[in-house]
MOPAC internal coordinates of N, CA, C and O (Angstrom, degrees):
PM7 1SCF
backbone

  N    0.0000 0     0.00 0     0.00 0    0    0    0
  C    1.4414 1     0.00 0     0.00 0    1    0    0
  C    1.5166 1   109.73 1     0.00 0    2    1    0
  O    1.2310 1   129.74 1   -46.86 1    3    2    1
  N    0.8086 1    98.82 1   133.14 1    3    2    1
  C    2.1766 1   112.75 1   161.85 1    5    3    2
  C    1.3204 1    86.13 1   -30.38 1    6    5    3
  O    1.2310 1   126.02 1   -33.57 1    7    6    5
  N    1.6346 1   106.03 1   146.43 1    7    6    5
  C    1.4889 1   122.88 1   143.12 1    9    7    6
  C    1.8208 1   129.44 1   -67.03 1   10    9    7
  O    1.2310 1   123.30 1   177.71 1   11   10    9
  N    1.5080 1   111.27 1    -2.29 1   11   10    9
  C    1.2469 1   147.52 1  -157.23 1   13   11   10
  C    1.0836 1   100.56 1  -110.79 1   14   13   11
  O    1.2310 1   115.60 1   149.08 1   15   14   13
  N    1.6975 1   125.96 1   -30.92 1   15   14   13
  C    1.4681 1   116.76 1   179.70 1   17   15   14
  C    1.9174 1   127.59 1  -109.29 1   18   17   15
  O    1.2310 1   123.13 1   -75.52 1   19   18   17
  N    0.8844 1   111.61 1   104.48 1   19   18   17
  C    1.8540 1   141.98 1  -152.92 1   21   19   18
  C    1.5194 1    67.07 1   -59.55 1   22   21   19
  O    1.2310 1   123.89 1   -46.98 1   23   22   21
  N    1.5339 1   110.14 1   133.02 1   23   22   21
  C    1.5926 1   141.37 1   139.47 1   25   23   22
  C    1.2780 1   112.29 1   -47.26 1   26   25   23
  O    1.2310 1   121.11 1   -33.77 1   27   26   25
  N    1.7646 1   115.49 1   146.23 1   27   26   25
  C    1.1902 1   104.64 1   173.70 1   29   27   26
  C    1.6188 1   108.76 1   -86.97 1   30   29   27
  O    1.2310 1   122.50 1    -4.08 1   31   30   29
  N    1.4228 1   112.81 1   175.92 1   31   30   29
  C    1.7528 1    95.34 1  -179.52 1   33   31   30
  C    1.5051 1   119.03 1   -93.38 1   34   33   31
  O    1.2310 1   125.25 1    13.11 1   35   34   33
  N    0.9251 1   107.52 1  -166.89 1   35   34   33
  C    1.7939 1    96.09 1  -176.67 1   37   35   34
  C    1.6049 1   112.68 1   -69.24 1   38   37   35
  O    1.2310 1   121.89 1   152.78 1   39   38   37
  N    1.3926 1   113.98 1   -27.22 1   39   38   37
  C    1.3272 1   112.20 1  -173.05 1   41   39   38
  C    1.3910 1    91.57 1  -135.57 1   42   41   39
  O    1.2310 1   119.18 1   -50.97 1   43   42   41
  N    1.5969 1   119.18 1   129.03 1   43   42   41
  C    1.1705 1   126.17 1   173.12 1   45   43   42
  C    1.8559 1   101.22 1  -140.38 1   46   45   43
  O    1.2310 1   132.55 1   -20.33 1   47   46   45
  N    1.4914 1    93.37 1   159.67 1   47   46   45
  C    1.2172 1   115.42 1   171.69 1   49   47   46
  C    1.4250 1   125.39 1   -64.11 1   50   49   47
  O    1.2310 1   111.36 1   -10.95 1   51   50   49
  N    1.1123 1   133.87 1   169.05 1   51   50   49
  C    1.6771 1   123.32 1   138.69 1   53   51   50
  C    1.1250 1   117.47 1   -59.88 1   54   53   51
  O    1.2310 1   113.70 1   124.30 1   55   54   53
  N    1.3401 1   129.52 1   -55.70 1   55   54   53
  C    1.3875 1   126.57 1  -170.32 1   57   55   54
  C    1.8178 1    98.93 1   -68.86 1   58   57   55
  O    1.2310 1   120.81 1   166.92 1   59   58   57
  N    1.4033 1   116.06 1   -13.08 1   59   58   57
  C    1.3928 1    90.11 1  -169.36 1   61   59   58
  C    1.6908 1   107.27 1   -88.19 1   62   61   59
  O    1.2310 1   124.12 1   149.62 1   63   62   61
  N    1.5599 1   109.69 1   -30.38 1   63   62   61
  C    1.2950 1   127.27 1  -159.59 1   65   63   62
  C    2.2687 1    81.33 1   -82.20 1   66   65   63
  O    1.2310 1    99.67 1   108.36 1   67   66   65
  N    1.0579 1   154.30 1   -71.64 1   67   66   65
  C    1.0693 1   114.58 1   165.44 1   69   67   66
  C    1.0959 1   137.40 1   -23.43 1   70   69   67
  O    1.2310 1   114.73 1   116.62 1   71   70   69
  N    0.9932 1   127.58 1   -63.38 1   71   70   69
  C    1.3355 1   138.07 1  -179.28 1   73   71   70
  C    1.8380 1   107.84 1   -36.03 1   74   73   71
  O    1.2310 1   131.65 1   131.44 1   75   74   73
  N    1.1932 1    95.11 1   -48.56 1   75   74   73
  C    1.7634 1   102.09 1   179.80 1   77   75   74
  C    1.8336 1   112.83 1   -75.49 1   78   77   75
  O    1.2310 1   125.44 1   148.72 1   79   78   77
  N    1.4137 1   107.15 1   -31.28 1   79   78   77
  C    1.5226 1   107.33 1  -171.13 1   81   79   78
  C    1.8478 1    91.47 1   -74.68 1   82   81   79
  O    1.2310 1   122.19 1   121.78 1   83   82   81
  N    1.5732 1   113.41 1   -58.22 1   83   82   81
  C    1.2728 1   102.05 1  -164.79 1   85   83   82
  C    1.3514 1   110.03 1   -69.06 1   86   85   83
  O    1.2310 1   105.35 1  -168.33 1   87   86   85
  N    1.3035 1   144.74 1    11.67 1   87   86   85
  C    1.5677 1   145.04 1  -171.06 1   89   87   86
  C    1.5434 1    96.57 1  -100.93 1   90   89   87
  O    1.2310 1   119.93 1   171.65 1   91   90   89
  N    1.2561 1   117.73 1    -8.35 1   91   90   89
  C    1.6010 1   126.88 1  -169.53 1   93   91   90
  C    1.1914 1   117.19 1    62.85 1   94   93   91
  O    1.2310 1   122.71 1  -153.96 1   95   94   93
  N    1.4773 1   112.41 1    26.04 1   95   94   93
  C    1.3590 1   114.43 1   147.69 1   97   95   94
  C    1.3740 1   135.54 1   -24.73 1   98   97   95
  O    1.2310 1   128.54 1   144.39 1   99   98   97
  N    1.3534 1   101.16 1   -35.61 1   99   98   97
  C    1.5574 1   117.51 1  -150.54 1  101   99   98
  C    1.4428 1   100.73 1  -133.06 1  102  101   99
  O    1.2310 1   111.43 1   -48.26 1  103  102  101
  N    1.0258 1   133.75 1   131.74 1  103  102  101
  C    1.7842 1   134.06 1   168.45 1  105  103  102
  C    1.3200 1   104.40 1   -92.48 1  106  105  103
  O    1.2310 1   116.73 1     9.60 1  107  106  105
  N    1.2291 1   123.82 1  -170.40 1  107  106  105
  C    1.5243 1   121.14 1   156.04 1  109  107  106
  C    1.1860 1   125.33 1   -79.34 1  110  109  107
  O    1.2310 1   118.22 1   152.27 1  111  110  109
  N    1.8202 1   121.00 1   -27.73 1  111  110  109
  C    1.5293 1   117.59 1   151.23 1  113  111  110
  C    1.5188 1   120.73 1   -36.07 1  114  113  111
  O    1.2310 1   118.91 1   136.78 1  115  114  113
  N    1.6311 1   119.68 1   -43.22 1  115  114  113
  C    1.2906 1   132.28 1  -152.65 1  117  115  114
  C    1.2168 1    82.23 1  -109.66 1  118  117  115
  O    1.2310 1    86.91 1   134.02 1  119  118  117
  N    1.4408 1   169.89 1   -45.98 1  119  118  117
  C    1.3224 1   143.89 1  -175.84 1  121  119  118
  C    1.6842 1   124.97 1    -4.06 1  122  121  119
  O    1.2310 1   110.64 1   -12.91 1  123  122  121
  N    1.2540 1   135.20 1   167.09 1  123  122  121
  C    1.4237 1   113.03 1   179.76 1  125  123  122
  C    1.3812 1    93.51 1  -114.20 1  126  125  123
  O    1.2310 1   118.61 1   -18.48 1  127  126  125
  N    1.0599 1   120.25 1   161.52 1  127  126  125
  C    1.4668 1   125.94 1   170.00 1  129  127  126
  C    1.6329 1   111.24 1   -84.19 1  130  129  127
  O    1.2310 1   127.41 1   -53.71 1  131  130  129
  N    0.7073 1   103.34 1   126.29 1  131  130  129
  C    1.9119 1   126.88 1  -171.14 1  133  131  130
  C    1.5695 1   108.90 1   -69.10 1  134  133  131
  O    1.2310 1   110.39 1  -104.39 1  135  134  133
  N    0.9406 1   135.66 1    75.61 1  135  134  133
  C    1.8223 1   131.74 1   159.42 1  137  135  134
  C    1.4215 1   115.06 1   -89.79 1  138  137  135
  O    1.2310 1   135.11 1   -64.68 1  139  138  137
  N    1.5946 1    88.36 1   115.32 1  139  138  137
  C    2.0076 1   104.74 1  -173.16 1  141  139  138
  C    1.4379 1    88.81 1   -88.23 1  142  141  139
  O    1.2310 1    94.50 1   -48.33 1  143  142  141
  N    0.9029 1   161.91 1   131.67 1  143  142  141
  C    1.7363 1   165.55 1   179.08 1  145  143  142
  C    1.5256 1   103.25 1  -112.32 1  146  145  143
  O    1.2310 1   111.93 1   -71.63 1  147  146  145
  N    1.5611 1   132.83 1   108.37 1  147  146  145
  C    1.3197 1   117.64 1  -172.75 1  149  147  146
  C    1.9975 1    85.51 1   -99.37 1  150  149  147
  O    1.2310 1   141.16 1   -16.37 1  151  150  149
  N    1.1640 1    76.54 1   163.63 1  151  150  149
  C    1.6984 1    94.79 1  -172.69 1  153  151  150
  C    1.4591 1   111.36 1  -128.16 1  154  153  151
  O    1.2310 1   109.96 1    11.37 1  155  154  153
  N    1.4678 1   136.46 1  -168.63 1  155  154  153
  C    1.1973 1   128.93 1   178.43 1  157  155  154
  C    2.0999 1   110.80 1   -65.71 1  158  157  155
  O    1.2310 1   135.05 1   -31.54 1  159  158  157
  N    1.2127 1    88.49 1   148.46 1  159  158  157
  C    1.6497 1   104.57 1   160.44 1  161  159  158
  C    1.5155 1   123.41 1    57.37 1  162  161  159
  O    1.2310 1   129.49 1  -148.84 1  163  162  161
  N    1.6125 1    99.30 1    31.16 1  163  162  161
  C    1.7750 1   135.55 1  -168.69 1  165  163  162
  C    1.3961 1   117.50 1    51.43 1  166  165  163
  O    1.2310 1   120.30 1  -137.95 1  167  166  165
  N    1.4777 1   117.03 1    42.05 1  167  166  165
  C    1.4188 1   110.90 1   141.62 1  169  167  166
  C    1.4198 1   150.06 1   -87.79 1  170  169  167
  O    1.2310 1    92.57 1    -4.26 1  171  170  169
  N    0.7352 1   164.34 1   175.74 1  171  170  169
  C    0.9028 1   161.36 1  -126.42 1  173  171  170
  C    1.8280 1   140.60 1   176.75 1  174  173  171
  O    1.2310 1   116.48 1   -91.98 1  175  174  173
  N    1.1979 1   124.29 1    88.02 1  175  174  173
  C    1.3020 1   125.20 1  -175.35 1  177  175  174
  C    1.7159 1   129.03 1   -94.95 1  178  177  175
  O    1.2310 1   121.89 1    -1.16 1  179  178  177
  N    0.9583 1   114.00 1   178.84 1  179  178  177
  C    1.6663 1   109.37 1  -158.98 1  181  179  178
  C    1.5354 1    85.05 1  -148.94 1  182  181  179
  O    1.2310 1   128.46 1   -50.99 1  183  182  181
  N    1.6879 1   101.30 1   129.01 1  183  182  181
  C    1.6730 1   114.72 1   178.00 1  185  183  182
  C    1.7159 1    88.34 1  -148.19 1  186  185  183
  O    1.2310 1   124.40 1   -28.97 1  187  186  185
  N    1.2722 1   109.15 1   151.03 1  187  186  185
  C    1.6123 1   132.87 1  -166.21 1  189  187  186
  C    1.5492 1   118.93 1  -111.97 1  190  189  187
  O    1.2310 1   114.13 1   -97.87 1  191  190  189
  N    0.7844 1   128.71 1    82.13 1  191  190  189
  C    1.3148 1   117.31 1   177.51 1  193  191  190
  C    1.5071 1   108.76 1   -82.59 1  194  193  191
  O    1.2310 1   137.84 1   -21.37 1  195  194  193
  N    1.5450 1    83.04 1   158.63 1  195  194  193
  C    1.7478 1    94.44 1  -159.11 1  197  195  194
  C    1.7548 1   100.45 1  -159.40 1  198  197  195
  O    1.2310 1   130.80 1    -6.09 1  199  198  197
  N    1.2940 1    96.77 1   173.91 1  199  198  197
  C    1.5440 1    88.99 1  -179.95 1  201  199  198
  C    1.4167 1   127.27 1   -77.10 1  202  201  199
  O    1.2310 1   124.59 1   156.38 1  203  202  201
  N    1.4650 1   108.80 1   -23.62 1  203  202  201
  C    1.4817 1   116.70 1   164.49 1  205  203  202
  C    1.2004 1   122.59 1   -80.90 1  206  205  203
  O    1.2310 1   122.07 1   175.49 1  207  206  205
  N    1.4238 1   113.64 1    -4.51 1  207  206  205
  C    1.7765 1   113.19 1   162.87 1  209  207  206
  C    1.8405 1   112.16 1   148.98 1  210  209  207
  O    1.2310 1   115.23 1    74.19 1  211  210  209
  N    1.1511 1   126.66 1  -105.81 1  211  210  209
  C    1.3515 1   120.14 1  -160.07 1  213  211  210
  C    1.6303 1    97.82 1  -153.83 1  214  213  211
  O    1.2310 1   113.77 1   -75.38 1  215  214  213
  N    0.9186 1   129.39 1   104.62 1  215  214  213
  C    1.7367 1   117.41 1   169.68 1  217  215  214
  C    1.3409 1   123.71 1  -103.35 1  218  217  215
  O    1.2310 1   116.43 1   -45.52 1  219  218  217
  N    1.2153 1   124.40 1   134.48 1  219  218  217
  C    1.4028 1   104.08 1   179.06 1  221  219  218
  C    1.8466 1   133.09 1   -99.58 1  222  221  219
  O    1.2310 1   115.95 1   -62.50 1  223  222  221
  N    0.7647 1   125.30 1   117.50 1  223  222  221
  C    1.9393 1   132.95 1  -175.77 1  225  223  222
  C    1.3199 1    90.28 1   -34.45 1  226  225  223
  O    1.2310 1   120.56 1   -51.20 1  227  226  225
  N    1.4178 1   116.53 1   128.80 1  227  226  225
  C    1.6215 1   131.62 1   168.97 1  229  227  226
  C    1.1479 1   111.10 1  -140.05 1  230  229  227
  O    1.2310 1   110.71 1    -5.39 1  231  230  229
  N    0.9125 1   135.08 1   174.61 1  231  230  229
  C    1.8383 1   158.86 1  -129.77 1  233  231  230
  C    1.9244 1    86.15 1  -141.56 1  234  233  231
  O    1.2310 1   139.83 1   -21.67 1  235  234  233
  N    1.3626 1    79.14 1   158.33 1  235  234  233
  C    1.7262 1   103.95 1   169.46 1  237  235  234
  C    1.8040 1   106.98 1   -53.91 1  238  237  235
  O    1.2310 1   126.95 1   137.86 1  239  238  237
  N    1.1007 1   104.23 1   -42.14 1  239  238  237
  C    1.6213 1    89.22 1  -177.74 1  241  239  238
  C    1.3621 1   123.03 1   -75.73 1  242  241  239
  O    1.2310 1   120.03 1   160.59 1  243  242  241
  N    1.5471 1   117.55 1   -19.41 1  243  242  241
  C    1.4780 1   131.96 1  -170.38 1  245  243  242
  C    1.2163 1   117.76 1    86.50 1  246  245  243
  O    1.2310 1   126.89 1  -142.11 1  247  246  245
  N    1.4771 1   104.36 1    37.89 1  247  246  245
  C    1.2436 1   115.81 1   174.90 1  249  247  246
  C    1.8015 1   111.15 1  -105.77 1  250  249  247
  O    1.2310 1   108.98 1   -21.91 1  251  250  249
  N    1.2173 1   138.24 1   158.09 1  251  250  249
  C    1.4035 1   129.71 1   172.87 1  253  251  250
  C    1.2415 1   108.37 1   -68.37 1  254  253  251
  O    1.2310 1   124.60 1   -58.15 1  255  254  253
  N    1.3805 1   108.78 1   121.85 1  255  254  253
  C    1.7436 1   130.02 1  -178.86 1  257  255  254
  C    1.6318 1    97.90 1   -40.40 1  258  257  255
  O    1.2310 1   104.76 1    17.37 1  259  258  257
  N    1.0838 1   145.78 1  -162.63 1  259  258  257
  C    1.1657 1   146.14 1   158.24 1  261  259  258
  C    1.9350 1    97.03 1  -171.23 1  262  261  259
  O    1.2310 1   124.80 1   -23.88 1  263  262  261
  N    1.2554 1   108.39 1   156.12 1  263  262  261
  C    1.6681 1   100.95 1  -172.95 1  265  263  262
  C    1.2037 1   102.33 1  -152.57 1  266  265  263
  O    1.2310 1   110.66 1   -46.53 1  267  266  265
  N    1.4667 1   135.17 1   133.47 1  267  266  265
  C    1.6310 1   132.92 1  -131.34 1  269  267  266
  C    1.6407 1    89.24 1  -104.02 1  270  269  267
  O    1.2310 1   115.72 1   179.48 1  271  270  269
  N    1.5215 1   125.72 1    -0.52 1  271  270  269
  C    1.6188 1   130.13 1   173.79 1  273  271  270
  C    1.1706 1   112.96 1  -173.36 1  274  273  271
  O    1.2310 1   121.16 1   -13.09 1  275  274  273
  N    1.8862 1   115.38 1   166.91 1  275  274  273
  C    1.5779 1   115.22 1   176.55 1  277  275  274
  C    1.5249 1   112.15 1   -61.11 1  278  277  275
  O    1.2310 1   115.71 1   173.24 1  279  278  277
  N    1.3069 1   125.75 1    -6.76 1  279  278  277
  C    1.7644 1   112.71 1  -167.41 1  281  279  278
  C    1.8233 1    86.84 1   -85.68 1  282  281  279
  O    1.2310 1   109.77 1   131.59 1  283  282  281
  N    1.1922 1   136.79 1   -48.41 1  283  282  281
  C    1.0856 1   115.88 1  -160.23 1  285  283  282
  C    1.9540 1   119.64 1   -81.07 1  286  285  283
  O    1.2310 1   140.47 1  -169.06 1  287  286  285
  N    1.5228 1    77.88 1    10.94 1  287  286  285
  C    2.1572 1    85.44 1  -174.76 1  289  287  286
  C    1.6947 1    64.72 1   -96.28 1  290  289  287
  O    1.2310 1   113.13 1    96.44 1  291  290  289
  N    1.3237 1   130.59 1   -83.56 1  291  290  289
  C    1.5654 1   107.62 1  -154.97 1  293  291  290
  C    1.2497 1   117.73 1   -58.87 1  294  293  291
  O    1.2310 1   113.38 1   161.93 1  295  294  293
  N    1.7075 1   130.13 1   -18.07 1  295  294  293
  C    1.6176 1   106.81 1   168.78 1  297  295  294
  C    1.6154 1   116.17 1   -82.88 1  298  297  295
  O    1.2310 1   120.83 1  -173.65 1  299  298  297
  N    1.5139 1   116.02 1     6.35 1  299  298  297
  C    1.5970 1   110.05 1   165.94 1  301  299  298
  C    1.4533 1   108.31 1  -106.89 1  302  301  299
  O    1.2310 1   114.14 1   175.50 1  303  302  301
  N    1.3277 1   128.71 1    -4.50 1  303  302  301
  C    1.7472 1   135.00 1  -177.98 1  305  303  302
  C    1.5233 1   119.35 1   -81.74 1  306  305  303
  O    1.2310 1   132.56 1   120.24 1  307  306  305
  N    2.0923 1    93.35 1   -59.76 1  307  306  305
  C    1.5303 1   122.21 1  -172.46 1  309  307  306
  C    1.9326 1    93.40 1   -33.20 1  310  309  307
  O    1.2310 1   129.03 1   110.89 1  311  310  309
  N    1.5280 1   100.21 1   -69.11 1  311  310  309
  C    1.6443 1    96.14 1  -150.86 1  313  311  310
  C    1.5468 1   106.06 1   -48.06 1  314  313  311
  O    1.2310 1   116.79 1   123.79 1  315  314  313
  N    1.4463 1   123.70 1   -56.21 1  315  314  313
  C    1.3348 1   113.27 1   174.10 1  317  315  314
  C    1.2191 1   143.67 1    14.70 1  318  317  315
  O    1.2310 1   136.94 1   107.71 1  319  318  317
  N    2.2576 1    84.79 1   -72.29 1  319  318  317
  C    1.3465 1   108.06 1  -166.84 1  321  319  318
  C    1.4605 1   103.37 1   101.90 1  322  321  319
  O    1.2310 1   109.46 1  -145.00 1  323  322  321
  N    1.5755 1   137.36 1    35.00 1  323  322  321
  C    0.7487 1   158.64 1   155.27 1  325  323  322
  C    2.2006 1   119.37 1  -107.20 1  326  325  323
  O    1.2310 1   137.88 1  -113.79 1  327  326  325
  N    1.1502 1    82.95 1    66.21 1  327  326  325
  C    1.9321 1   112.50 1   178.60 1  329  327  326
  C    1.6844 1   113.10 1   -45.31 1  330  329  327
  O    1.2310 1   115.78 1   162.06 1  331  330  329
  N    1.0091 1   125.62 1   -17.94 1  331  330  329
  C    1.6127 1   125.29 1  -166.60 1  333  331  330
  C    1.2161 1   109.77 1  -177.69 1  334  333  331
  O    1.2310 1   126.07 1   -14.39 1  335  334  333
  N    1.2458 1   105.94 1   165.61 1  335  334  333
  C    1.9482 1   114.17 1  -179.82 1  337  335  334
  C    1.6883 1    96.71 1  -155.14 1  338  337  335
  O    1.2310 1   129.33 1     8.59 1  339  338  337
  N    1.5712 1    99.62 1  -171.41 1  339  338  337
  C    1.6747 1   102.35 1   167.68 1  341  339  338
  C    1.4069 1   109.78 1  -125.99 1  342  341  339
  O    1.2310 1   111.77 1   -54.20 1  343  342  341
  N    1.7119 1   133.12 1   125.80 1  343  342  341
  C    0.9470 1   134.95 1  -170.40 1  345  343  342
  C    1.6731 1   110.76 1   -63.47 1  346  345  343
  O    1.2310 1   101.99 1   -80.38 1  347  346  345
  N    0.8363 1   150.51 1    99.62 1  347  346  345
  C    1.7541 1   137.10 1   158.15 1  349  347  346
  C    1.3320 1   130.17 1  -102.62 1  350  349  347
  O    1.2310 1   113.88 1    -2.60 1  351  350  349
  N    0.9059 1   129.18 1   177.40 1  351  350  349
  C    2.1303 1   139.59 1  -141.16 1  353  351  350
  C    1.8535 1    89.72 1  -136.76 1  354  353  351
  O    1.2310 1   120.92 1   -55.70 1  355  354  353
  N    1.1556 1   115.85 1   124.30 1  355  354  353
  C    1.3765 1   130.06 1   138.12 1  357  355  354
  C    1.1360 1   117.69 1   -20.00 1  358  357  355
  O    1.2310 1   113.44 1   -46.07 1  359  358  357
  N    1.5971 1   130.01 1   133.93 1  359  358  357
  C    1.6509 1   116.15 1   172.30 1  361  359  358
  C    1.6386 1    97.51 1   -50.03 1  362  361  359
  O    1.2310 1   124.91 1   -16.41 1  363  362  361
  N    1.1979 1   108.19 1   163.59 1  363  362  361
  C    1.4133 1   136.55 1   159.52 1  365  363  362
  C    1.8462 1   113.59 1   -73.50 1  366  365  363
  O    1.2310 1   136.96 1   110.73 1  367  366  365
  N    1.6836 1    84.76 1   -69.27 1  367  366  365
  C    1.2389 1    97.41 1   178.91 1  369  367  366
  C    1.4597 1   131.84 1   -63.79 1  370  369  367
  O    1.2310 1   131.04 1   165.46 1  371  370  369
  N    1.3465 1    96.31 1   -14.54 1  371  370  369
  C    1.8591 1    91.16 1   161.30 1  373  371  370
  C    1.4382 1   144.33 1   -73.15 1  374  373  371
  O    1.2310 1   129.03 1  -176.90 1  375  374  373
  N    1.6419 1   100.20 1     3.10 1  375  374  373
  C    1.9146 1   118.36 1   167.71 1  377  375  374
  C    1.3705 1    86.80 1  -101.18 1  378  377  375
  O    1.2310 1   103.06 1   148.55 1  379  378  377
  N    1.4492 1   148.71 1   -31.45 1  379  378  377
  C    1.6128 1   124.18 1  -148.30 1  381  379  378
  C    1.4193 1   108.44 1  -104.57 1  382  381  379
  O    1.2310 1   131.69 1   -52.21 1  383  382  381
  N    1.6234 1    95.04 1   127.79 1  383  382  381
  C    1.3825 1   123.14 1  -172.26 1  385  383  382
  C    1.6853 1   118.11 1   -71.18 1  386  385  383
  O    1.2310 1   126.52 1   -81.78 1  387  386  385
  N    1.6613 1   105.06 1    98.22 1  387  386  385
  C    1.4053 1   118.72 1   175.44 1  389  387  386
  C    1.3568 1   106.29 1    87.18 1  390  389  387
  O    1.2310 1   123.12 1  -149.46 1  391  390  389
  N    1.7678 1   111.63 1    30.54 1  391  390  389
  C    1.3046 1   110.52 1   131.78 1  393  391  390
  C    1.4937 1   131.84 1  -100.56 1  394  393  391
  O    1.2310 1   117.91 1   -16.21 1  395  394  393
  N    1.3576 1   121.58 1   163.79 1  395  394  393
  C    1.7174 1   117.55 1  -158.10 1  397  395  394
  C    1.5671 1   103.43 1   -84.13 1  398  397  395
  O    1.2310 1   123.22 1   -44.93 1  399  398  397
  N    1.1336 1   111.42 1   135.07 1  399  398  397
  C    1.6915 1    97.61 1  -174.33 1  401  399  398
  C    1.9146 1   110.17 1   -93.15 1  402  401  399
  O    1.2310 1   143.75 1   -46.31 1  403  402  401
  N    1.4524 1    71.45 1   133.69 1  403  402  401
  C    2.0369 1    87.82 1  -174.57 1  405  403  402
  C    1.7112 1    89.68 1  -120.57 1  406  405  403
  O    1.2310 1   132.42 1   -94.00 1  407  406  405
  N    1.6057 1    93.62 1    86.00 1  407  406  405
  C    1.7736 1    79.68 1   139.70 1  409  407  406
  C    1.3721 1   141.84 1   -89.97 1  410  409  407
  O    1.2310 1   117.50 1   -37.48 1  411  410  409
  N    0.9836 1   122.36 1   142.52 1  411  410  409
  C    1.4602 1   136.92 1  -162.42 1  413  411  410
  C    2.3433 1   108.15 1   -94.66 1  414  413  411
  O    1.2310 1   137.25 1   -53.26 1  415  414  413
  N    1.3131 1    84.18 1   126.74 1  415  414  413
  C    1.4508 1   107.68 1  -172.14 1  417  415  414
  C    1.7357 1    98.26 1   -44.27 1  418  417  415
  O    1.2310 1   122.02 1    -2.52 1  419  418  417
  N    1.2956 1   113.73 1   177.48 1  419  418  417
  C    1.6473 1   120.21 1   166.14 1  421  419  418
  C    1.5154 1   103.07 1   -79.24 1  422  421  419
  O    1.2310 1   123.64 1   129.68 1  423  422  421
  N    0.8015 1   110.62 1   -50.32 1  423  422  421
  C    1.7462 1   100.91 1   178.81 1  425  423  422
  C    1.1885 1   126.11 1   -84.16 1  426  425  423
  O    1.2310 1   115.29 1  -159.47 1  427  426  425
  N    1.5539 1   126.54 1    20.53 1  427  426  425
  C    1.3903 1   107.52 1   162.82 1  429  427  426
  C    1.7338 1    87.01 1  -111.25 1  430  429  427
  O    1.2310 1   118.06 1   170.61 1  431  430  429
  N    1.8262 1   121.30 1    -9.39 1  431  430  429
  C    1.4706 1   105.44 1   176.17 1  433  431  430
  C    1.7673 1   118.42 1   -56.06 1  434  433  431
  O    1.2310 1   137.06 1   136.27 1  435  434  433
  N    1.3463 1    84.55 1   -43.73 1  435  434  433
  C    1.4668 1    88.84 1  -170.18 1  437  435  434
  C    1.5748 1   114.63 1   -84.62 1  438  437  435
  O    1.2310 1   116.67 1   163.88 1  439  438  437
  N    1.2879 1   123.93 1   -16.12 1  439  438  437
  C    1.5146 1   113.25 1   149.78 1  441  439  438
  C    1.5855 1   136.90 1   -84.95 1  442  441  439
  O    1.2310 1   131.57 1  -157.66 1  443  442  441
  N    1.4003 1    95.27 1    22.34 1  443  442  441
  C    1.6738 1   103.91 1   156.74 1  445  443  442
  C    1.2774 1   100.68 1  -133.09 1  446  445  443
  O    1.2310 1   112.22 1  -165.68 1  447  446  445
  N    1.8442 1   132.28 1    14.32 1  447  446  445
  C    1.5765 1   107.10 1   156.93 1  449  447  446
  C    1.2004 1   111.47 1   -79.43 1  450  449  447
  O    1.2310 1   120.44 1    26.87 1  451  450  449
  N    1.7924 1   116.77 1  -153.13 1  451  450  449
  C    1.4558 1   112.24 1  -140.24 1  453  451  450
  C    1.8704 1    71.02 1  -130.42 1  454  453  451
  O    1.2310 1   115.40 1   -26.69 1  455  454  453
  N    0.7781 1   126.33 1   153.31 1  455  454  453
  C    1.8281 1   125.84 1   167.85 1  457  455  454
  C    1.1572 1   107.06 1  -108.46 1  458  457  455
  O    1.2310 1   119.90 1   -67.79 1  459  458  457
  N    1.5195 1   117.79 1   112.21 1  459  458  457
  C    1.1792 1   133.50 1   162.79 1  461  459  458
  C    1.8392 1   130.91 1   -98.95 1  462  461  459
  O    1.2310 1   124.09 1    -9.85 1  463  462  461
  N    1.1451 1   109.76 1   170.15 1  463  462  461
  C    1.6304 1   112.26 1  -161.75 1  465  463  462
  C    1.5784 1    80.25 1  -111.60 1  466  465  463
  O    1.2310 1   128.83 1   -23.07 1  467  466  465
  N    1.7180 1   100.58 1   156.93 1  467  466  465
  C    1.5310 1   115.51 1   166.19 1  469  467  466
  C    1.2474 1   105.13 1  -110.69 1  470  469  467
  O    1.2310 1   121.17 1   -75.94 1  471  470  469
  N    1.3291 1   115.37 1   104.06 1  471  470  469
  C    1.6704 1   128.25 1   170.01 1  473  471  470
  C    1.3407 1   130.71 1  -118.41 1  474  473  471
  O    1.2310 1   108.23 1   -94.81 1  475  474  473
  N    1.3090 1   139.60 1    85.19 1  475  474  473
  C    1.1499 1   120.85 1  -177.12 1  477  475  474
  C    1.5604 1   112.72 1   -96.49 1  478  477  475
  O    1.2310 1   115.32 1   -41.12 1  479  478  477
  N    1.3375 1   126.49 1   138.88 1  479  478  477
  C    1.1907 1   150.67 1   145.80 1  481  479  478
  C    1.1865 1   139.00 1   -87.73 1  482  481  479
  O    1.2310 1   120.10 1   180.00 1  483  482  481

């Protein structure tokens, strides 16, 4: 990245993370890579990887956005200009009792999610 182009922060908004793509913050080299993370009981969160690290999509209060399915991560992404992400799963092993916990790096999450398109119809 340019020395010219401001990181996003760890926790950003929608309105803020526009705000940075359309200011040309971001090229398409610099785009962030999109991880939809579904979690228990079909929710769903949105974290960014980027070259300065991982941010996570939050709400006005600064709380983690949460989104009740994939149509509404692509009807809040699509307009952007943010086209695709990678679907991924919650550890497993972080509810099961008296197994050893292996968390798993950002890059082996996102090379066992599933890559999906943002399309709404």
């Amino acid at each position: 990245m340019p020395a010219s182009t401001a990181p996003l922060p760890d926790r950003v908004t929608l309105e803020a993370l526009g705000d940075w793509l359309q200011t040309g913050r971001a090229s398409t080299d610099e785009a962030p890579i999109v991880e939809v993370q579904s979690i228990d009981q079909g929710y769903y969160l949105v974290r960014l990887h980027h070259a300065h690290g991982i941010s996570q999509l939050v709400n006005a209060d600064d709380q983690a956005r949460r989104f009740t399915g994939t149509q509404w991560v692509s009807r809040a992404l699509l307009p952007l200009g943010l086209t695709h992400g990678v679907l991924t799963w919650a550890e497993v092993t972080d509810e099961m009792i008296g197994l050893p916990d292996t968390p798993s790096d950002p890059q082996s999450v996102l090379a066992h999610g599933t890559r999906v398109a943002f399309q709404t119809r």
